[in-house]
C-alpha positions as CSV (number, residue, x, y, z in Angstrom):
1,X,113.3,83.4,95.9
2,X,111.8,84.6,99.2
3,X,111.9,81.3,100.6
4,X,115.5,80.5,99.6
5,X,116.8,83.8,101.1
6,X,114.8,82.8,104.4
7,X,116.2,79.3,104.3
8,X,119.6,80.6,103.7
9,X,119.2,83.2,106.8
10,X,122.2,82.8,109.3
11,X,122.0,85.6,110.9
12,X,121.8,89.2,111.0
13,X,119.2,92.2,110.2
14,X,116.7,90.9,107.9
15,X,114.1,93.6,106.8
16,X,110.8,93.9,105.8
17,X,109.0,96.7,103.9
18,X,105.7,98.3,103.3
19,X,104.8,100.8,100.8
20,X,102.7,103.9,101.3
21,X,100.7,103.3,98.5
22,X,97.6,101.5,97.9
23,X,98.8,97.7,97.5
24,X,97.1,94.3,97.1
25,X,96.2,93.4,100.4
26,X,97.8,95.7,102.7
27,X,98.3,92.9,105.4
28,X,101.1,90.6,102.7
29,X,103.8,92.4,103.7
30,X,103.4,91.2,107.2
31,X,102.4,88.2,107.2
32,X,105.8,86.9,105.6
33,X,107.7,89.0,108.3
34,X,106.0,87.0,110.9
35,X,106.5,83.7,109.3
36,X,110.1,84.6,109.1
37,X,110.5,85.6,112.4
38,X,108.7,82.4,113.5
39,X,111.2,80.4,111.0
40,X,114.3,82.3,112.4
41,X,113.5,81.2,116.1
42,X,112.7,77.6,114.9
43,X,116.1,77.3,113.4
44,X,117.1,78.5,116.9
45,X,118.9,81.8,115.2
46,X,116.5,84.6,116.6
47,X,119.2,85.8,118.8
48,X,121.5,86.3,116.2
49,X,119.2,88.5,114.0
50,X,116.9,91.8,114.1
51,X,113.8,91.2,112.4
52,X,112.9,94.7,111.1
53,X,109.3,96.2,109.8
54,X,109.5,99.3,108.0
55,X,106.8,100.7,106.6
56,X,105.6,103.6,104.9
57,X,102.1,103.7,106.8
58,X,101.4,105.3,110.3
59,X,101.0,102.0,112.3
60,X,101.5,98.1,112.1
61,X,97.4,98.3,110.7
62,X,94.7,100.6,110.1
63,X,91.9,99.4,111.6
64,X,92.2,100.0,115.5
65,X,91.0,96.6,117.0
66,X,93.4,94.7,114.8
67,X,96.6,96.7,115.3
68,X,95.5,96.6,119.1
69,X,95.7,92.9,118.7
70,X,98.9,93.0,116.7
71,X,100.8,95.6,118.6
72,X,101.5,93.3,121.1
73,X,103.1,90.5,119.3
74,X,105.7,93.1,117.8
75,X,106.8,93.6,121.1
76,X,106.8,90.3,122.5
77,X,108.2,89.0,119.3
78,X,110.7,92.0,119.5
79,X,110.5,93.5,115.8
80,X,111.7,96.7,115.4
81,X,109.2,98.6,113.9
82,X,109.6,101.9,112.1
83,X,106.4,103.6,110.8
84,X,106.6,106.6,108.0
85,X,109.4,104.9,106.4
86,X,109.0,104.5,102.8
87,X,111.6,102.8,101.0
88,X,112.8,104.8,98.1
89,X,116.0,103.5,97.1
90,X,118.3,100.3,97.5
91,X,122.1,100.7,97.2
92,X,122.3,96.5,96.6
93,X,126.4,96.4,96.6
94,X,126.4,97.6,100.1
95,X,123.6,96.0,101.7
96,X,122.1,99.7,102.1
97,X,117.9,100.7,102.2
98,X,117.4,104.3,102.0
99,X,114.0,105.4,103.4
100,X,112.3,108.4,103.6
101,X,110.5,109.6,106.6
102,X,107.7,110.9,106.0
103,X,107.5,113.4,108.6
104,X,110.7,115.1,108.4
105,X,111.0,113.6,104.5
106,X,114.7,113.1,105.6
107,X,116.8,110.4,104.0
108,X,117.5,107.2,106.9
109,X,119.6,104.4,105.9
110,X,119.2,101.1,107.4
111,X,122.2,98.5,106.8
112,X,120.6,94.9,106.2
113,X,121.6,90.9,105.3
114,X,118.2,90.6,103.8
115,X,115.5,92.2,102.7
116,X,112.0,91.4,101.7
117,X,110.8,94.4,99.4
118,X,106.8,95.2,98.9
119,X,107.0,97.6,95.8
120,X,104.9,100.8,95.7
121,X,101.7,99.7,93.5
122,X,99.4,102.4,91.4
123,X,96.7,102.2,88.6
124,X,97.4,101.3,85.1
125,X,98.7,103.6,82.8
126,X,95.5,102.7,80.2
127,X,93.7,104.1,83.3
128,X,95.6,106.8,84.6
129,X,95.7,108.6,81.1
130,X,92.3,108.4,80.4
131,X,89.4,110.8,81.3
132,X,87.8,107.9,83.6
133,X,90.7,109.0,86.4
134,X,90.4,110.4,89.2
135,X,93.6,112.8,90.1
136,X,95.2,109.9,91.8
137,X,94.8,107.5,88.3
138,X,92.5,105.7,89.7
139,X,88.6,104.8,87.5
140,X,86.6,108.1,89.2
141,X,84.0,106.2,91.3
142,X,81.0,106.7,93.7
143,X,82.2,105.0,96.9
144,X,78.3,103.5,97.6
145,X,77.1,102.9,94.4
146,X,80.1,102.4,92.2
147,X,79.2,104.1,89.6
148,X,81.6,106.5,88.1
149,X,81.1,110.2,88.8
150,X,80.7,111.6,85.3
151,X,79.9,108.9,83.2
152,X,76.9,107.7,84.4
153,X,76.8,104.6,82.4
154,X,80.2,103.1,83.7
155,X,81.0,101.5,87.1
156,X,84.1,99.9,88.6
157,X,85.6,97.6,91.1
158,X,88.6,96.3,92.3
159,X,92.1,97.1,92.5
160,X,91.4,99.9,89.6
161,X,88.9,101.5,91.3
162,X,89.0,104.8,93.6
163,X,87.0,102.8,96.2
164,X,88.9,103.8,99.7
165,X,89.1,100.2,100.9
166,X,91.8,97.0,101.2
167,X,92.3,95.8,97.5
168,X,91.3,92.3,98.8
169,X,89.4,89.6,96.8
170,X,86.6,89.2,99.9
171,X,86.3,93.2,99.2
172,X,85.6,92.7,95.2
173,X,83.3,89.4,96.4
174,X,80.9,92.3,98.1
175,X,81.9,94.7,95.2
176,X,80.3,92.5,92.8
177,X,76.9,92.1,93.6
178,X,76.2,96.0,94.5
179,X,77.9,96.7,90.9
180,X,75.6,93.8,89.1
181,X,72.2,95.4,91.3
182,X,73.0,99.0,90.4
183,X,74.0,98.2,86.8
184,X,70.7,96.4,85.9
185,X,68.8,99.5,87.9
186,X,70.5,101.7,86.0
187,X,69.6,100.1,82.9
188,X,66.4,100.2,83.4
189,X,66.1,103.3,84.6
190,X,65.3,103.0,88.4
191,X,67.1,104.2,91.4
192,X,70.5,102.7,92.7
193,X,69.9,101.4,95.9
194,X,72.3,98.8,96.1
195,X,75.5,100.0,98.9
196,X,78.9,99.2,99.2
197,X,79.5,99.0,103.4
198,X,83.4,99.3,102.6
199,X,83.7,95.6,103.9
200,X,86.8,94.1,103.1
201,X,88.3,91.1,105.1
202,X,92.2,90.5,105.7
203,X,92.9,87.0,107.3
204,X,96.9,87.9,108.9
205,X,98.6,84.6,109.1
206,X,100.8,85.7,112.3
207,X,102.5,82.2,112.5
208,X,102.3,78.1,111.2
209,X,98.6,77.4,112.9
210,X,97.4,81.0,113.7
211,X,95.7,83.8,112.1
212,X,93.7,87.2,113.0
213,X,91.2,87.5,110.8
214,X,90.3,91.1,110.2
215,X,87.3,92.2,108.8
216,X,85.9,95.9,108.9
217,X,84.3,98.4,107.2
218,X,84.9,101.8,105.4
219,X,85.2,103.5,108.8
220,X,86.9,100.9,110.2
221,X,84.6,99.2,112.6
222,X,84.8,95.4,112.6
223,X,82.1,93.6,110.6
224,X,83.0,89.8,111.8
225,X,81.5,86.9,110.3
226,X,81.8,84.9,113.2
227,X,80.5,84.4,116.9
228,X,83.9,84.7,118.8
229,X,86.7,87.6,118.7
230,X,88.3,87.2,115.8
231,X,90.9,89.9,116.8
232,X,93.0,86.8,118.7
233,X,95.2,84.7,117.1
234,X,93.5,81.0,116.0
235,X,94.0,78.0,114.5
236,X,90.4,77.3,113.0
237,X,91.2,80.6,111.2
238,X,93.9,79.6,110.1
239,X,92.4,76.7,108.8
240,X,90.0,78.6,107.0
241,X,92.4,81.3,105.0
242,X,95.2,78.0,104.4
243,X,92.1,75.8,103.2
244,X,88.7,76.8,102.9
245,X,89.7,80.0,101.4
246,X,91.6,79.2,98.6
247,X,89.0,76.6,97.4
248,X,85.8,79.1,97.7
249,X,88.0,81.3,95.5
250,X,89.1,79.1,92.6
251,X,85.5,76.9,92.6
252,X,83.0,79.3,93.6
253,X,83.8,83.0,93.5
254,X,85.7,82.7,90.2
255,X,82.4,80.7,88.3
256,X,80.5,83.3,89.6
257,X,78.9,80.9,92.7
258,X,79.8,83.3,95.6
């Protein structure tokens, strides 16, 4: 569907949202933006459109040398970015998304030809209702360790978790070892010295051929896998997130391999 509407484009405001909620990889909702953008001018129609980001977090991405990197190429690509804009309602009969800003929480409606809507994500309801939860729904865990914070005998990962950190499959990939240490430790009744670092990885396809891959940390500091800058657009990254990725998820990290 997204591609047909994309396809279809001829011309106009086409926008593109972001949630302020936790989502599955916080970096999705951009990367299609970009490769729409890039599409629009290939099709030689990027003068007759705006190319819109609105999103419901404070800038283009969290972690400082990444949105550094990606700051430019929304100006030189010339999307209009609004930050603290969360989507809230769509009036679809008149091409109408009404945002809420979240500083001033008033109402700001933005006329479009297309839109490319991120929903707001949250924990399960199985989860949220239980006495596992935190106050935000979300399984009540230590951040390092993973175990849960009353019930000693429980730990959690992933997207269900409390862990402050991307909801990325290369974050669960670092998740599940720590988890596996501290549960046999626990188990056996020694201390939990495995540590979650926060690491979670984001590879942001900016374009056909390039990519900034963005790995970092709970505090945000970069934690790069390898011996260049990867906060620059490349091809070999690319390469990696369009190829090697995908087949290191589906043969190794899903057996249990990696």
């Amino acid at each position: 569907s997204t591609w047909e509407n994309i396809k279809n484009f001829e011309g106009g405001t086409a926008i593109f949202t972001q949630p302020n909620t936790p989502i599955k990889c916080a970096g999705a909702p951009q990367k299609i933006m970009w490769l729409a953008e890039e599409h629009f001018r290939d099709r030689g129609l990027r003068d007759k459109c705006q190319v819109k980001f609105v999103s419901g977090g404070a800038a283009i991405f969290g972690v400082q040398k990444y949105r550094e990197a990606l700051e430019p190429l929304v100006r030189d690509r010339n999307i209009d970015a609004h930050y603290k804009h969360n989507l809230v309602a769509i009036r679809g009969n008149d091409k109408i998304a009404i945002f809420e800003n979240l500083d001033t929480k008033e109402r700001v409606e933005m006329k479009y030809d297309m839109i490319h809507v991120t929903p707001p994500m949250g924990p399960m309801d199985f989860i949220k209702k239980s006495p596992l939860a935190d106050e935000a729904g979300w399984v009540d865990v230590d951040k390092y360790t993973l175990q849960h914070k009353k019930f000693e005998n429980i730990f959690s990962i992933g997207d269900g978790s409390s862990l402050p950190t991307s909801r990325t499959g290369a974050a669960v990939r670092e998740q599940g070892p720590v988890l596996i240490n501290n549960l046999m430790s626990h188990m056996y009744n020694q201390p939990l010295v495995k540590k979650y670092s926060g690491y979670a990885s984001c590879p942001l396809i900016t374009g056909r051929g390039k990519c900034i891959l963005a790995e970092f940390d709970y505090d945000g500091k970069p934690m790069e896998s390898f011996p260049f800058d990867q906060g620059k657009e490349r091809w070999s990254m690319y390469m990696l997130k369009r190829h090697m990725i995908p087949f290191l998820y589906w043969n190794a990290m899903m057996k249990g391999y990696f």
